[in-house]
C-alpha positions as CSV (number, residue, x, y, z in Angstrom):
1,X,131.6,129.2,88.3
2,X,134.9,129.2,90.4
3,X,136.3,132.9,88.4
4,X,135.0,136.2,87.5
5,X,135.8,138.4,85.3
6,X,138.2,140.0,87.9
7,X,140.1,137.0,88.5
8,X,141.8,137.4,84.7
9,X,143.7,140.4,83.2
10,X,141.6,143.9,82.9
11,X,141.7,143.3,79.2
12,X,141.0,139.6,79.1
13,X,138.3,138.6,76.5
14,X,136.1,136.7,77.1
15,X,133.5,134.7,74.5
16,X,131.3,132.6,72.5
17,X,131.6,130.9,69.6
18,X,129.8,129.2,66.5
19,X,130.3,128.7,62.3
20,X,127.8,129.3,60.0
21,X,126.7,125.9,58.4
22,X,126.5,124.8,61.3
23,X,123.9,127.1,62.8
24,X,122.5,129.6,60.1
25,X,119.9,127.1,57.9
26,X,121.9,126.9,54.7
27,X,118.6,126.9,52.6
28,X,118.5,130.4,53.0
29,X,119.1,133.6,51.9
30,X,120.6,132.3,48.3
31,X,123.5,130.4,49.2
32,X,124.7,128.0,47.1
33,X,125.4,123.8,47.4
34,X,128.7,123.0,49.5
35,X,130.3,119.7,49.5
36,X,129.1,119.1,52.9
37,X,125.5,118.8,51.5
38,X,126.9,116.6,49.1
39,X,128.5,114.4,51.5
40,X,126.1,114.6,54.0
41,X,124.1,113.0,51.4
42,X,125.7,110.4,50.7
43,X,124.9,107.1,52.8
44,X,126.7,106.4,55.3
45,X,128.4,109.4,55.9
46,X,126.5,111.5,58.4
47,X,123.9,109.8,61.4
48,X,120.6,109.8,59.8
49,X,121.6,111.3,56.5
50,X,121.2,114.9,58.8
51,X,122.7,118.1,57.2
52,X,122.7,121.9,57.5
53,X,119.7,123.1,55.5
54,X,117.7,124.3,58.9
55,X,120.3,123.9,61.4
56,X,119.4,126.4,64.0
57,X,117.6,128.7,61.5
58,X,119.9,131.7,62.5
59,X,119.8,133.1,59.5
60,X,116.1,134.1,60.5
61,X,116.8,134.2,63.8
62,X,119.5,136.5,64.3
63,X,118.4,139.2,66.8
64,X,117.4,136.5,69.1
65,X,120.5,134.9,69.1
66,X,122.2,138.2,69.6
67,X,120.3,139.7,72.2
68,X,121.8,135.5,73.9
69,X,124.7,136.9,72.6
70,X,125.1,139.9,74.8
71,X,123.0,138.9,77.5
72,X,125.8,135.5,78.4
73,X,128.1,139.6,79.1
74,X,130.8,137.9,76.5
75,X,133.2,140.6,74.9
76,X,133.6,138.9,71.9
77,X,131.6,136.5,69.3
78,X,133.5,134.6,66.8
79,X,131.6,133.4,64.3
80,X,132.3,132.4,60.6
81,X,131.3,133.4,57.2
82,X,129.9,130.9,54.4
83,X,132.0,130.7,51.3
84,X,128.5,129.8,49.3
85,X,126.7,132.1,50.8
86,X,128.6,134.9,50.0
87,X,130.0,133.5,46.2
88,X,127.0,130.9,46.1
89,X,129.4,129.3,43.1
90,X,133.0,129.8,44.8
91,X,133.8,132.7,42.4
92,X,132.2,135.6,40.1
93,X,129.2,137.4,41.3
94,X,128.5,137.6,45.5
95,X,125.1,137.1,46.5
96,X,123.8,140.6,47.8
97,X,121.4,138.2,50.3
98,X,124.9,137.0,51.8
99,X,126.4,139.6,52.1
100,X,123.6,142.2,53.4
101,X,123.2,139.0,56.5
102,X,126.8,139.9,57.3
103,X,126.2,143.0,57.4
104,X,122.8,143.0,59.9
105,X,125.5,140.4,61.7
106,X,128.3,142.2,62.4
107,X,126.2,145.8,62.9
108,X,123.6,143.5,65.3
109,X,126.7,142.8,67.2
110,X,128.4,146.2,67.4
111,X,124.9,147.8,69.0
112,X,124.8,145.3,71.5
113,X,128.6,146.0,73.0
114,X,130.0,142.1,71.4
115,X,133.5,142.5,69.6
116,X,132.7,141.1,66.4
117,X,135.9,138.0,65.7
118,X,135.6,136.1,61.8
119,X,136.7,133.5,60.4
120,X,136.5,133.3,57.0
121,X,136.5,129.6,56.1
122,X,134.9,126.9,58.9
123,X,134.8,123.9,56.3
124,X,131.7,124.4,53.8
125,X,133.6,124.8,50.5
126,X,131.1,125.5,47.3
127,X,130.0,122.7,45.4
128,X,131.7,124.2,42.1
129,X,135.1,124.5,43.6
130,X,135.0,121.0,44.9
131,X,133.9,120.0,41.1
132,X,137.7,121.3,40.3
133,X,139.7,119.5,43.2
134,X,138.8,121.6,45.9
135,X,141.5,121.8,48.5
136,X,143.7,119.3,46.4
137,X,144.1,122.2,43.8
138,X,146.8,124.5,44.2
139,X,143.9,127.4,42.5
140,X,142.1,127.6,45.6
141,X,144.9,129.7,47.3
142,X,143.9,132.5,44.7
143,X,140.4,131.7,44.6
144,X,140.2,132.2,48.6
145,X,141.8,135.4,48.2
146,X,139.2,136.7,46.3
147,X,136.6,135.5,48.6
148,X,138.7,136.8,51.2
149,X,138.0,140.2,49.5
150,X,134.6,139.8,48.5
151,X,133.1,139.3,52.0
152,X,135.9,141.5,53.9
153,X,135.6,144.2,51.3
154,X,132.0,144.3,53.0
155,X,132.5,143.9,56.7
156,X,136.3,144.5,57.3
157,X,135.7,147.9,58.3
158,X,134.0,146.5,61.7
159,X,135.7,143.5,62.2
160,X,137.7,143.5,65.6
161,X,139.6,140.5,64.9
162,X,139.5,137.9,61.9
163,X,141.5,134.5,61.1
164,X,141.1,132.5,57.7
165,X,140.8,128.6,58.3
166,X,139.1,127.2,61.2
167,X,141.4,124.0,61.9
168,X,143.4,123.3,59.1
169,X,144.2,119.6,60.5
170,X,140.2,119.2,60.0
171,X,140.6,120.4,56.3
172,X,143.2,118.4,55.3
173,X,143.6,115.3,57.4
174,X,140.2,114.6,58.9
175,X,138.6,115.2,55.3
176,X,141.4,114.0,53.0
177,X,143.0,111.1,54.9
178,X,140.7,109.6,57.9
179,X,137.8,110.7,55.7
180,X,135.2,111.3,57.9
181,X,134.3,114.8,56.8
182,X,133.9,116.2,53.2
183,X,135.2,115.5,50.7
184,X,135.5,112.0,52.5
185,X,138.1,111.1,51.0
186,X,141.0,108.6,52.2
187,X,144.0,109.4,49.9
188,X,147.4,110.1,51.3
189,X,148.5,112.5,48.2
190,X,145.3,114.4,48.3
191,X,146.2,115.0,52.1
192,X,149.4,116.0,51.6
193,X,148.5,118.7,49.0
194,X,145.1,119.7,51.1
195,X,147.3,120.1,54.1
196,X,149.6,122.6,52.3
197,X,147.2,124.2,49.9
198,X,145.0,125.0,52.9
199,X,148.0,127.1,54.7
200,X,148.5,128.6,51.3
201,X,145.4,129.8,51.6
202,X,145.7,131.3,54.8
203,X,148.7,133.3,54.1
204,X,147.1,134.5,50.8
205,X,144.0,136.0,52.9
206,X,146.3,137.6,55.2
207,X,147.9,138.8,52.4
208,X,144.6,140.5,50.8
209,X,143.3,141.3,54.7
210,X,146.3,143.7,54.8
211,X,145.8,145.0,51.5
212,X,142.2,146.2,53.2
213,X,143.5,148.1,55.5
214,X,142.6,145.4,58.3
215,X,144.3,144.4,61.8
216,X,144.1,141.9,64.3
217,X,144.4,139.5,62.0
218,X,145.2,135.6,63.6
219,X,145.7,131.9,62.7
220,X,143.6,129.1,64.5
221,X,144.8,125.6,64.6
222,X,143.0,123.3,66.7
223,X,145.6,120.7,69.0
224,X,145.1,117.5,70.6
225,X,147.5,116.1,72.9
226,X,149.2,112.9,72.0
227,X,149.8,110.5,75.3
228,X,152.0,107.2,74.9
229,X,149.5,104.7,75.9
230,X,152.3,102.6,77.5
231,X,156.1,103.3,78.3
232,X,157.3,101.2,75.5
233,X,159.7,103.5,73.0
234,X,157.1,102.8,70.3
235,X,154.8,104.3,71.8
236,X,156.8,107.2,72.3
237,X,157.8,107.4,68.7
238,X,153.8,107.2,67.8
239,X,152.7,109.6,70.2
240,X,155.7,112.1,68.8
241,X,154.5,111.6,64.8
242,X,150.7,112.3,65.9
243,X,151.8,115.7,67.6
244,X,153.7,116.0,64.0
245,X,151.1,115.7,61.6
246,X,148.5,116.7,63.8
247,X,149.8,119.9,66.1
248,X,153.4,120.7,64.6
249,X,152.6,120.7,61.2
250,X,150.4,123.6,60.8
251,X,152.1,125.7,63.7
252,X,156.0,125.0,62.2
253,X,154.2,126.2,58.4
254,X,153.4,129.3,59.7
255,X,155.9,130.3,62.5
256,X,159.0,128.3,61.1
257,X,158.5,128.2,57.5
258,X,158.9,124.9,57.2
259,X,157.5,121.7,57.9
260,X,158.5,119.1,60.8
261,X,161.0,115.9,58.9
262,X,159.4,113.1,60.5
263,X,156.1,114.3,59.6
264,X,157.7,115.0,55.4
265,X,158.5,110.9,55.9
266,X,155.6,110.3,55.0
267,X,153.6,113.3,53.2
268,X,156.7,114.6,51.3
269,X,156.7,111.9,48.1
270,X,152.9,112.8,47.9
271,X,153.4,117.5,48.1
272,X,152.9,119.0,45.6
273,X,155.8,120.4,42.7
274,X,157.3,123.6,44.3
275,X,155.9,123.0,47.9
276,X,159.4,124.4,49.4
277,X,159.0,127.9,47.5
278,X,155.4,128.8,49.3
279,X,157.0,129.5,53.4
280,X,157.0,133.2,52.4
281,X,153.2,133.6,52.0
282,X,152.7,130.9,54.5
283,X,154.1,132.9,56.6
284,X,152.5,136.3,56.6
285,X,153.2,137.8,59.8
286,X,149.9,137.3,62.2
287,X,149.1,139.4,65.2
288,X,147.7,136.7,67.4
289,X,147.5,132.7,67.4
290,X,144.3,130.8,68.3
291,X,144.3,127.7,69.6
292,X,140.9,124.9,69.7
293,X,141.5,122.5,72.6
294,X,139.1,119.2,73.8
295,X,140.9,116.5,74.2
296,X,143.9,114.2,74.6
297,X,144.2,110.7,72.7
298,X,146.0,107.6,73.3
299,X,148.4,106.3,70.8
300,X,150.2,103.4,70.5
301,X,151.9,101.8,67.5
302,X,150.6,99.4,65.0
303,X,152.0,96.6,61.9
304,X,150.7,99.0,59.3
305,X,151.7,101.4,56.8
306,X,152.8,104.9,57.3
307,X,151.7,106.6,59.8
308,X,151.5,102.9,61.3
309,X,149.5,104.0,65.0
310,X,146.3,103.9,66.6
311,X,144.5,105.2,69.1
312,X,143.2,103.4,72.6
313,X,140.7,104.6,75.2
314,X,142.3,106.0,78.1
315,X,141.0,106.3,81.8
316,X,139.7,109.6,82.0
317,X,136.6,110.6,82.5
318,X,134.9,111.4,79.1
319,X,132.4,113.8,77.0
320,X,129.6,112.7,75.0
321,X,132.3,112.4,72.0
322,X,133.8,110.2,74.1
323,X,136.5,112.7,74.5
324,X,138.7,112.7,77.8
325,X,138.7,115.4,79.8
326,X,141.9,116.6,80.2
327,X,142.7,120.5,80.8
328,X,146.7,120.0,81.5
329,X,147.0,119.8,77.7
330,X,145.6,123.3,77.5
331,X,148.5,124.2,79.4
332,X,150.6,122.3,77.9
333,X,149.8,123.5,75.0
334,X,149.4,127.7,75.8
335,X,153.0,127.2,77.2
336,X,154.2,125.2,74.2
337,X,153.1,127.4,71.3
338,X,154.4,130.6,73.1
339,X,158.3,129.4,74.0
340,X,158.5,127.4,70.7
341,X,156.2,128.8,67.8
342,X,154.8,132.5,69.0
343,X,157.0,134.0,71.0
344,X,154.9,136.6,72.6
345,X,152.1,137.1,70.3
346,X,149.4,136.8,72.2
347,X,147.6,133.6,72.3
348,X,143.0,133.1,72.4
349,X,141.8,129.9,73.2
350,X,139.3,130.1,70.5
351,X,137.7,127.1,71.1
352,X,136.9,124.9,74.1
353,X,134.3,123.1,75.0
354,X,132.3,119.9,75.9
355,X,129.5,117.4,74.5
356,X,127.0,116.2,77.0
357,X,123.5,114.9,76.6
358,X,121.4,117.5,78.0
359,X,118.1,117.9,78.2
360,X,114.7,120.4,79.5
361,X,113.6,119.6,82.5
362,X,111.1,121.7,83.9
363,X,112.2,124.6,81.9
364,X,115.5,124.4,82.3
365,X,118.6,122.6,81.5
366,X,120.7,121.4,83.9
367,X,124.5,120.6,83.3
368,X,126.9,120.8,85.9
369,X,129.7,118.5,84.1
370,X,129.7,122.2,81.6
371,X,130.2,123.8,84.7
372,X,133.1,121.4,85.8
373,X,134.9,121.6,82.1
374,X,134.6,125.5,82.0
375,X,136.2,125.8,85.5
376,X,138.8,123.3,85.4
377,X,140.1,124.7,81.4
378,X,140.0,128.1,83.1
379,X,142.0,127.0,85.4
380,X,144.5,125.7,83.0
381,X,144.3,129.2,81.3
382,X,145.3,130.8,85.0
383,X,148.1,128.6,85.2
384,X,149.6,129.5,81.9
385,X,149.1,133.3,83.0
386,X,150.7,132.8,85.9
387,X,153.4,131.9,84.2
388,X,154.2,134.4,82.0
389,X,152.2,133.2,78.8
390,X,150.4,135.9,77.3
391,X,146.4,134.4,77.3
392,X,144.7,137.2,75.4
393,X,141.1,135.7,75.7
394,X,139.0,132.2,75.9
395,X,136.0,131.6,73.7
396,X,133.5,128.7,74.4
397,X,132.9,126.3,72.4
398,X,129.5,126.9,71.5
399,X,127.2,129.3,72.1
400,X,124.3,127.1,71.2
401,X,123.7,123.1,70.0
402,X,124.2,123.0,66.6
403,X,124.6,120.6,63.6
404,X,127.9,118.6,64.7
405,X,128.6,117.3,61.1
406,X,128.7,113.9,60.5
407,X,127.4,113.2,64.1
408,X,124.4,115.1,63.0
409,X,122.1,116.4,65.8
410,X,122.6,114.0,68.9
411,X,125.8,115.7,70.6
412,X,125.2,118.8,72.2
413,X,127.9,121.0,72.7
414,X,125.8,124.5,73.5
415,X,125.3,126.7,76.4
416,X,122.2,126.9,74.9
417,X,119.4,124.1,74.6
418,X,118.2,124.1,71.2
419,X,115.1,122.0,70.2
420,X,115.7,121.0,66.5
421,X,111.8,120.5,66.0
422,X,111.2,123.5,66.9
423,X,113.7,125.2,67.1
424,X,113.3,126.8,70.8
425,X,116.1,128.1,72.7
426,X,116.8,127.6,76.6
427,X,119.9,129.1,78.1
428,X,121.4,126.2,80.2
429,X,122.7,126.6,83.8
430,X,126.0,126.7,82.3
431,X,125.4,129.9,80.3
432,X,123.2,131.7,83.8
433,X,126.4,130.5,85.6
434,X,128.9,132.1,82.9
435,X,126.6,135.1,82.5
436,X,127.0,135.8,86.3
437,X,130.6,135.4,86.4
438,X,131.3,137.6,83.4
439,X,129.0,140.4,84.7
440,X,130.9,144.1,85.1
């Protein structure tokens, strides 16, 4: 690595990160059917038809991932917790199975010296809740509340820092409009209401995290850059609605109580009754902002309907996702949300992170391009510092390789090599090289 530890604020945090269907095996330990199974099921959704049943088997693997944990000398693990698994039918009775893996979780973490971060929702809603709209229903506000104080009533007492919704652009638009994760659905007035109902929900678990007696409580939206793939003005004007619906939306919910117009062009016929009347829970005061950055996309304007744009593939070099790497938008970005949304809160890059098709050779797992990614985003993060914006921490995106959803097993976005026959675990050079850099 080109840092250590030194080379950031004394109290900088530094970590790892994961969600639960995505590693823990969600044939285990009593949880109940999500609609991810469900569309991961259904042909033609996922590659191979792979889902999270095994996944990485954390769930029986725990101490070994936690002594990786600690031994990578991160401060802080953010994981997530599994609505199902907790509340295996979205309400009534938790599951003491889920709820005692918490526990051995967040206790495994607090022997070992790791700051335990949650987040309570990272896409796997139960089966039973979908059955009644899922995100589409205004219900699930109050219905996340009470898992909210189901699993936090548990844990809350030792949690350093916890946010609600992993990427609430994922929830609603990915999974409501573009369809490409569950529900799968491609329906402009079920996006619109998923895309408010979801910040709902965050506010209303602030709302009952505060009522626990908890602190350190955050939002996390993920942001993508949007670049004019030409000079023309349409392009401009394409680029500027993307950044709407997909970056300004969620941040101008919770920080500005209200939503951005060019973005309501199109979503307001299709919000729910009463939408306007919601910005005070929306906007529960947080303590810190989160940001997930990969990427930057092209856009350029096309004939059709609203939102009438489309992406191109730009010049830079790319990830396995076919992602560009670009870590000026994670400047851009840290220096955005603090003079226009946050205004001093201090700001974690809770996600960040590259795809790359590694592999075992001789033991070991090579991966300089990690290496290269890691540096050059820490670099951006120096950059914002440098300039006033208060970078709190920077969590990588992900501790291990784990079930990337409807791309199912093939892209690898771990510091750890997992072998998904058998489950084996090698460190890559990019975690020895992060270990080093991070040791006190």
């Amino acid at each position: 690595m080109d840092f250590k530890r030194s080379d950031f604020p004394e109290a900088f945090q530094f970590g790892v990160a994961t969600s639960s269907y995505q590693i823990e095996g969600h044939a285990f330990g009593g949880a109940g059917p999500t609609h991810w199974d469900s569309f991961a099921a259904t042909p033609g959704n996922v590659v191979r038809a792979e889902h999270g049943q095994t996944a990485c088997n954390h769930y029986n693997r725990l101490d070994e991932d936690l002594d990786l944990i600690a031994g990578a000398n991160v401060d802080v693990y953010r994981f997530s917790t599994s609505w199902a698994r907790v509340l295996p039918e979205g309400r009534g009775t938790p599951n003491p199975e889920g709820l005692d893996f918490y526990d051995r979780l967040v206790d495994g973490l607090l022997a070992r010296g790791v700051k335990p971060a949650a987040t309570l929702y990272h896409w796997e809603l139960p089966s039973a809740l979908a059955d009644l709209g899922g995100w589409r229903n205004r219900d699930i506000a109050a219905w996340f509340g009470d898992f909210t104080e189901a699993i936090m009533g548990r844990i809350g007492d030792r949690i350093w820092s916890a946010a609600p919704i992993n990427e609430p652009w994922c929830v609603g638009w990915l999974s409501h409009f573009l369809g490409h994760h569950a529900p799968g659905l491609r329906d402009i007035r079920a996006t619109a209401r998923a895309m408010h109902h979801v910040l709902l929900a965050h506010g209303t678990a602030i709302q009952a995290m505060r009522g626990l007696g908890m602190g350190n409580l955050g939002a996390v939206c993920n942001l993508e850059y949007a670049n004019p793939a030409d000079p023309s003005p349409g392009a401009a004007a394409a680029a500027r609605l993307y950044d709407g619906y997909y970056n300004r939306f969620f941040l101008s919910g919770i920080f500005h109580k209200r939503y951005p117009e060019d973005v309501l062009e199109g979503l307001g016929p299709h919000m729910p009754k009463g939408w306007e009347d919601d910005f005070g829970v929306i906007s529960e005061p947080v303590d810190w902002c989160g940001l997930n950055y990969y990427t930057r996309k092209n856009i350029t304007p096309t004939d059709g309907p609203w939102p009438a744009h489309g992406e191109v593939e730009g010049p830079l070099p790319k990830t396995a996702m076919g992602w560009e790497i670009y870590p000026e938008g994670l400047y851009y970005f840290l220096k955005r949300t603090h003079e226009e949304y946050t205004r001093g809160l201090p700001l974690y890059v809770t996600e960040n992170g590259m795809a790359a098709p590694d592999g075992v050779i001789d033991g070991a797992v090579p991966d300089p391009h990690r290496i290269d990614f890691l540096n050059s985003h820490l670099s951006a993060v120096q950059r914002a510092l440098a300039e006033g914006v208060p970078v709190a921490g920077y969590y990588v995106w992900s501790l291990m390789d784990n079930y990337e959803w409807a791309l199912g097993y093939e892209k690898r976005f771990g510091l750890v090599h997992v072998d998904f026959e058998t489950l084996k675990r090698t460190p890559k050079a990019s975690y020895h090289a992060l270990a080093a850099a991070l040791a006190r």
